[in-house]
N, C-alpha and C positions, 0 to 999 in steps of 0.2 A: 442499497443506498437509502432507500425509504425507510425502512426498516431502523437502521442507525440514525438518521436524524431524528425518529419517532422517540427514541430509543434518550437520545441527549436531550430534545425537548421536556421527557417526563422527568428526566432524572432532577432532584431534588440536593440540598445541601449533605443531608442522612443517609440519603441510599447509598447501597451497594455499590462500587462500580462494576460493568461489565464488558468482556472480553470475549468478541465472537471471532469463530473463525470460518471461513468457508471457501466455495469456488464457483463456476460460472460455466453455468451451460445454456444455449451454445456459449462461445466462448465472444467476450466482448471489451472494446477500447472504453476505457473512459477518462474524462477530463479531468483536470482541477478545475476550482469550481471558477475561475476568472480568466481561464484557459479561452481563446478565440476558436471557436468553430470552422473557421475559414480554412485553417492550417489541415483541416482531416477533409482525405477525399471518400467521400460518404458513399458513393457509387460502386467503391473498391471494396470497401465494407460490406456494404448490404450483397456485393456478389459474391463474397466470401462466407457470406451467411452470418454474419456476427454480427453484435448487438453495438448501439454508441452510448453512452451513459453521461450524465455532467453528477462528478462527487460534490456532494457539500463540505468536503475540504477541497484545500489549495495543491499545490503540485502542480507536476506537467502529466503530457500523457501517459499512460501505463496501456500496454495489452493483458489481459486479464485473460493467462493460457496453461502455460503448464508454473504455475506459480500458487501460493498459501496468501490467502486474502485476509487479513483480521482487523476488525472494528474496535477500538478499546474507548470505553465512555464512563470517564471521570467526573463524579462532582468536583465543584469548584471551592476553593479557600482551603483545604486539606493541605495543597499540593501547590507550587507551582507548576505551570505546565510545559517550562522548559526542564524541568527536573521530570515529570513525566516524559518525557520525549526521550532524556540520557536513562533515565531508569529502565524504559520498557528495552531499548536496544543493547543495554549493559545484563540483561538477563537473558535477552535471543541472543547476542553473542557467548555467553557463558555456557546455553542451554546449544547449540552449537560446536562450539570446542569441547563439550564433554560427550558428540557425537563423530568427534574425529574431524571435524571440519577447521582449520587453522585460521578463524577469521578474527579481524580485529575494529574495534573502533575509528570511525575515520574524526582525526582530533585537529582537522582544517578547517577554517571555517570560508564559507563559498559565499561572496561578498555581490555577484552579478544578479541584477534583477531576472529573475526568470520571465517575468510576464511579458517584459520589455523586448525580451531577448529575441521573441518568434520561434522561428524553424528551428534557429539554434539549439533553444531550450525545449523542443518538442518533445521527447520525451523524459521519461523521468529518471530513467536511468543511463541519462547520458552524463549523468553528475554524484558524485555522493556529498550529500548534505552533511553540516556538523552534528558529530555524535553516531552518524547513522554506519552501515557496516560493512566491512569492505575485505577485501581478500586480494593482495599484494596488489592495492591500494585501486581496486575493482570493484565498483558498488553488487551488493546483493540483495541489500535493504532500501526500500525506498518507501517513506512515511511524509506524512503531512498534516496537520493538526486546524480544527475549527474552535471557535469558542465562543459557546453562549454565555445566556445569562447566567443557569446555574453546573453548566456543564461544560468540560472541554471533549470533542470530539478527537481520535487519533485514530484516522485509516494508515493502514500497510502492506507493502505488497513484498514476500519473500520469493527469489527467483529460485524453482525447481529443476529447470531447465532452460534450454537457450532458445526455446519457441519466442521467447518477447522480442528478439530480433527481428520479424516480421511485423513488427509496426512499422514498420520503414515501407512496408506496403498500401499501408494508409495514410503516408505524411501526401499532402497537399504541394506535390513540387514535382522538378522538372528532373528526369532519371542521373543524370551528374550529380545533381544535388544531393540525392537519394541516397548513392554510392557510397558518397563523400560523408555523407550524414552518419552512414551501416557503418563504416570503418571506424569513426570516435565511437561511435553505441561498443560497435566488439573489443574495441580498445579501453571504456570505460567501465562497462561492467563484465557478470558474470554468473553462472549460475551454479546452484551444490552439486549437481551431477556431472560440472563439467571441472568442477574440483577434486571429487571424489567418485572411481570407477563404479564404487558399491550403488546400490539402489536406493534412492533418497526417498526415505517412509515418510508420508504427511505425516501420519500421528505419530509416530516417534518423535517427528519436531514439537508437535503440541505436546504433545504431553512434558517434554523432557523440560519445557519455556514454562507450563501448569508447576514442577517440581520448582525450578529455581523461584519461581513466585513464592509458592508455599514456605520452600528452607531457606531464602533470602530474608522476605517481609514478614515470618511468621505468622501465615493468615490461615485460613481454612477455606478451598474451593469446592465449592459445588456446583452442578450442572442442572440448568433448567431452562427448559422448552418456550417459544414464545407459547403467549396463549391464543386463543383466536381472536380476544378483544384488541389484542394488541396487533395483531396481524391486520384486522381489520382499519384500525388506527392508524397504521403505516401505510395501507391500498392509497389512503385520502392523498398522500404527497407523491407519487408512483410517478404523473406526470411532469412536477417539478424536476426531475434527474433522469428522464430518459428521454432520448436526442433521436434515435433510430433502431 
């Protein structure tokens, strides 16, 4: 989390943009960034051994388990950043259907305040946003976007498996509630492997989401390392987004 807002602060109107991807060990919950703390039971977490995080984007919560994590950080004025938002999920679904996966854009648009919502809206994929992407009308994408001065931020979370049902183990409520909560989660979303028998390859997804960039937008990708200045850079906000 530090790392990307390091990452959106430096960027400039000329730079590059760039597109990380990663995962999390141990494995940990994190917020949106306006998301109430109160709703997570932090006890349940730390005995599970996982981490709590607050993103410097919006959303709800996310378990961060068997799922592909990606930071995308665009300058500003290029793009709008609601055409960023339909762009990058119009090429994970494309980069997906040409993996065998039947998924489609959800083209509803979801009118309820989230923040408002509480419990309701607890996590993030108990909803699929508009644009975002879904499988017989089953979220699997769930993103959310920040925007600086000269940069728009876009975190995302693609569900691998169906371990993110177990956030229901750290919602802050009474076991009916929980239940009741687990049943819309399993009823709203979903995950590639519980679509598809085969083995769902991280880099297969990356890579095949890097092709439709390159043969879509006609760009050229390359790959490069943070450096350690920049590592170091990122240490200084480490505090700011981590909760437990």
């Amino acid at each position: 989390m530090a790392l990307d807002f390091c990452l959106a602060q430096k960027t400039g109107a000329d730079d590059t943009p760039v597109l990380r991807f990663y995962g999390w060990e141990p494995y940990c919950l994190s917020l949106g960034y306006h998301q109430d703390e109160k709703f997570v039971d932090m006890t349940a977490v730390k005995k599970a051994g996982y981490h709590v995080v607050r993103r410097p984007t919006g959303g709800s919560a996310i378990f961060h388990s068997e799922e592909l994590t990606y930071g995308l950080i665009v300058p500003l004025g290029k793009i709008n950043n609601h055409d960023v938002y339909y762009l990058f999920h119009r090429l994970l679904a494309q980069a997906l259907n040409k993996l065998g996966f039947p998924v489609k854009l959800n083209l509803i648009e979801d009118k309820e305040n989230y923040i408002r919502s509480g419990k309701r809206r607890f996590a993030c994929f108990n909803r699929p946003a508009f644009t975002e992407i879904k499988y017989q009308n089953k979220k699997i994408v769930g993103s959310a976007q920040k925007l600086y001065k000269n940069a728009l931020l876009q975190h995302g979370s693609v569900l691998l498996g169906p371990k993110q049902n177990e956030i229901i183990n750290f919602m802050n409520a009474r076991p009916e509630a929980k239940e009741e909560y687990l049943n819309k989660l399993k009823a709203g979303s979903v995950s590639l492997s519980e679509i598809s028998s085969g083995k769902t390859d991280l880099l297969q997804i990356i890579e095949a989401l890097l092709a439709e960039f390159e043969n879509t937008l006609n760009i050229n990708i390359f790959y490069q390392p943070a450096d350690d200045l920049l590592l170091r850079e990122a240490q200084k906000f480490v505090q700011r987004f981590k909760i437990q």
